[in-house]
C-alpha positions in Angstrom: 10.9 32.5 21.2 8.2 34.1 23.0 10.2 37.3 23.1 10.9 37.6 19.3 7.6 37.0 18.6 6.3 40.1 20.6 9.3 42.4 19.4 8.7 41.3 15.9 4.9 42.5 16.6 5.7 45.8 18.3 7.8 46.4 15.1 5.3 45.3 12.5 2.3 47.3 14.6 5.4 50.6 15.0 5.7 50.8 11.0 1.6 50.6 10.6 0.5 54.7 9.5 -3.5 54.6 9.7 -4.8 56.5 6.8 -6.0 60.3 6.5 -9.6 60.0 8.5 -12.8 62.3 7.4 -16.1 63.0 8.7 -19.3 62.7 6.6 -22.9 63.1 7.8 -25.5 60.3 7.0 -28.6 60.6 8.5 -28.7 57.7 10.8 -32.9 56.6 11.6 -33.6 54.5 14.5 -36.5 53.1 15.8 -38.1 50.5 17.4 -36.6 47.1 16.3 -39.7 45.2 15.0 -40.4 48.1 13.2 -37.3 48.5 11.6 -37.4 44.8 10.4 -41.0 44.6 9.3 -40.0 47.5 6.9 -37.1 46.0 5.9 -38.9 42.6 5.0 -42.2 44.2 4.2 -41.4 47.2 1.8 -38.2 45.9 0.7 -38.4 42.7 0.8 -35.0 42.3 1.9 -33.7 39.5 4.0 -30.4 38.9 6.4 -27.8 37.9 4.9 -25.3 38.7 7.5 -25.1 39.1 11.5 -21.8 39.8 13.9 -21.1 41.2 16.7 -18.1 42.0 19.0 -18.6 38.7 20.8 -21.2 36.2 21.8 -21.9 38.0 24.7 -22.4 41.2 22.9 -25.6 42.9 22.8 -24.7 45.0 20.5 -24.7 43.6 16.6 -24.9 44.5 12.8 -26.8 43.2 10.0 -26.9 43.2 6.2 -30.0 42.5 4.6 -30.1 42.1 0.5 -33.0 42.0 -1.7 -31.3 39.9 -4.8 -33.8 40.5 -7.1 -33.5 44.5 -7.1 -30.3 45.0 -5.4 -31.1 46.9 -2.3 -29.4 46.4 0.8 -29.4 48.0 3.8 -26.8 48.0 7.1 -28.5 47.7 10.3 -27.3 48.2 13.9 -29.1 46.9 17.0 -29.2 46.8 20.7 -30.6 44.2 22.0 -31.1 45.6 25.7 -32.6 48.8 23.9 -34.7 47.4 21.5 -33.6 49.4 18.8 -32.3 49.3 15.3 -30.3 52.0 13.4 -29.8 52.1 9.5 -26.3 53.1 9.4 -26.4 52.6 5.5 -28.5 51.8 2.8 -28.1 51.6 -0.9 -29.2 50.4 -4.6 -27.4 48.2 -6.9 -25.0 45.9 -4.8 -23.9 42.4 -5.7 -22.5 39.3 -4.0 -18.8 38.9 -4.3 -17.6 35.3 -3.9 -13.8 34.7 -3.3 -12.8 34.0 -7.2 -14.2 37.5 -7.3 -11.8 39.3 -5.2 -8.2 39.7 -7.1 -5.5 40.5 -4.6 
């Protein structure tokens, strides 16, 4: 059983073609993380919504923080040994999608 199960996978993972890959540039800014965070809550007014990381052990994680009421958001990375926060990504005009929301 053990064996079909990891030649079914090889097969399944064998017929899986990754799509055509770009590069863009977006200015990445990083600083200090309680910086970073007072801005985001202070000027913003945004809030986390979200926080994952590779594992528990990871010191390395990512954030989302939403302001609801104007619609900013903003994707954070931070290293926790570094001290430092990166906004990969920031934007206007986002909204929550719930799972009735998403049509497969």
């Amino acid at each position: 059983m053990v064996k079909l199960f990891i030649a079914t996978a090889l097969t399944l993972s064998a017929n899986v073609t990754l799509a055509d890959t770009f590069q863009t540039e977006v200015p990445v800014i990083c600083a200090d993380t309680s910086t970073v965070l007072e801005g985001l809550q202070n000027e913003y007014s945004e809030e986390i919504k979200f926080i994952g990381s590779k594992d528990r052990t990871d010191t390395v994680f990512t954030t989302l923080w939403t302001n609801s009421e104007t619609g900013t958001w903003t994707i954070v990375i931070t290293s926790r040994e570094e001290g430092v926060s990166c906004l990969l990504q920031e934007g206007k005009g986002g909204y929550q999608l719930f799972s009735d929301d998403i049509k497969t």
